[in-house]
N, C-alpha and C positions, 0 to 999 in steps of 0.2 A: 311195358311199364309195370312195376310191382305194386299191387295194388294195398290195403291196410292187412286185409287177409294175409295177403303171402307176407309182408311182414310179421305178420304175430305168428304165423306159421313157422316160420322160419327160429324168429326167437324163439321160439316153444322148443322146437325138433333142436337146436344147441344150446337150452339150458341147464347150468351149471348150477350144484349148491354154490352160495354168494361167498366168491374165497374169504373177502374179508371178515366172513362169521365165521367160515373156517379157522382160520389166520388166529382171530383173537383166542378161539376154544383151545387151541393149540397150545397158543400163548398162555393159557390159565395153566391149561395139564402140568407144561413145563414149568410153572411158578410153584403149583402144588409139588411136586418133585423135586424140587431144589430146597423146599422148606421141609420135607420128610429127610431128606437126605442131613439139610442142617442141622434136626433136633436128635437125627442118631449121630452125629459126629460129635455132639455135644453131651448126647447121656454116653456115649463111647470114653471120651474124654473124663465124665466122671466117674465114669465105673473105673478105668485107671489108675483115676485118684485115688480113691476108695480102696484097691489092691493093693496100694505102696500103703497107703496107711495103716492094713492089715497085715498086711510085713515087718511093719514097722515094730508093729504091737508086737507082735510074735517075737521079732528080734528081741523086742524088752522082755518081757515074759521070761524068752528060755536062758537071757543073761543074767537078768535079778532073779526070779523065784527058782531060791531053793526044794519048794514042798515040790512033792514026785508029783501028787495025788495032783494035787489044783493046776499044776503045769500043766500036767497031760491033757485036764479040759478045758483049759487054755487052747492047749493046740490044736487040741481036733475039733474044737470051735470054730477058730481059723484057718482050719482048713478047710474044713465045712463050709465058710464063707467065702474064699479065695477061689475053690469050685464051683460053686452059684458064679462068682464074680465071671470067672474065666467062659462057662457057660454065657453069660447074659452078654460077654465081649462076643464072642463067635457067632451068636445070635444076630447084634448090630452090625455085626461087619457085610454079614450075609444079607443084610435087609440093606445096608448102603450100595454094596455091591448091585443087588436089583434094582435101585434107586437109580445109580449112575447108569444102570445100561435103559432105563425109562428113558433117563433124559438126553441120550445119546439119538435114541429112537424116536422122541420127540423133537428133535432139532432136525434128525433126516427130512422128516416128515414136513418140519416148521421151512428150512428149505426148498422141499419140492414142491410146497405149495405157492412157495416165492415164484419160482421158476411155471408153475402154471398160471399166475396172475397176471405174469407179465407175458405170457402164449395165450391167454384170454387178451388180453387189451390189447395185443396189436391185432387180434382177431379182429376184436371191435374193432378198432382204426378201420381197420379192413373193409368190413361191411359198412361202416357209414362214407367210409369214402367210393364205392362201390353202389350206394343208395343217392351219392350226393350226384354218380354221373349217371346213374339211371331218370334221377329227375332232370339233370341237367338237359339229357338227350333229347326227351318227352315234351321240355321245353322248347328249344331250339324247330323240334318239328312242326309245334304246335304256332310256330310265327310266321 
């Protein structure tokens, strides 16, 4: 007969951190990931915008102005700018890039802990139906 002792013993010697505080923490990681990933697909997006409209400019610049002088700073103005730009793109890409493989990492992760949740509960099943015929037995003798 398993006494209360060998119970809490027992639960003690196979406890687990609680998946489902697991599960949730996961769940956050991956939500913070997917909204870093969002706001650089969106400053990505406008730093794009930003590049065509500097091109844009440039195109006017070198087809209307005649003056040499004011062109010139015109251009290496924008181009000055279109290199920051082109920079701050390769920047975001490279931070999304990490972003996507976070949350690629964190879905393994969010997965396996699935797949342990459900190899903890039928553990349990396990043992309380293994307690239900250890009493059971104890019973039966005791009549």
């Amino acid at each position: 007969m398993l006494t209360r002792a060998d119970i809490k013993r027992i639960k003690d010697a196979t406890h687990q951190p609680d998946p489902a505080k697991r599960i949730k923490e996961l769940e956050n990681s991956l939500s913070i990931a997917l909204d870093i990933n969002d706001n650089y697909q969106r400053d990505n997006k406008k730093l794009n915008e930003k590049i065509k409209e500097v091109e844009e400019a440039l195109t006017k610049a070198l087809a209307g102005d005649h003056r040499v002088a004011e062109s010139d700073k015109i251009i290496m103005k924008k181009i000055t700018e279109m290199k920051d730009l082109q920079k701050q793109k390769e920047d975001l890409q490279f931070k999304c890039m990490k972003a996507g493989r976070a949350i690629i990492e964190l879905n393994v992760k969010y997965e396996s802990s699935i797949k342990e949740i459900d190899r903890l509960s039928e553990e349990n099943s396990n043992l309380k139906v293994l307690l239900k015929g250890a009493g059971g037995k104890n019973t039966n003798n005791n009549s």
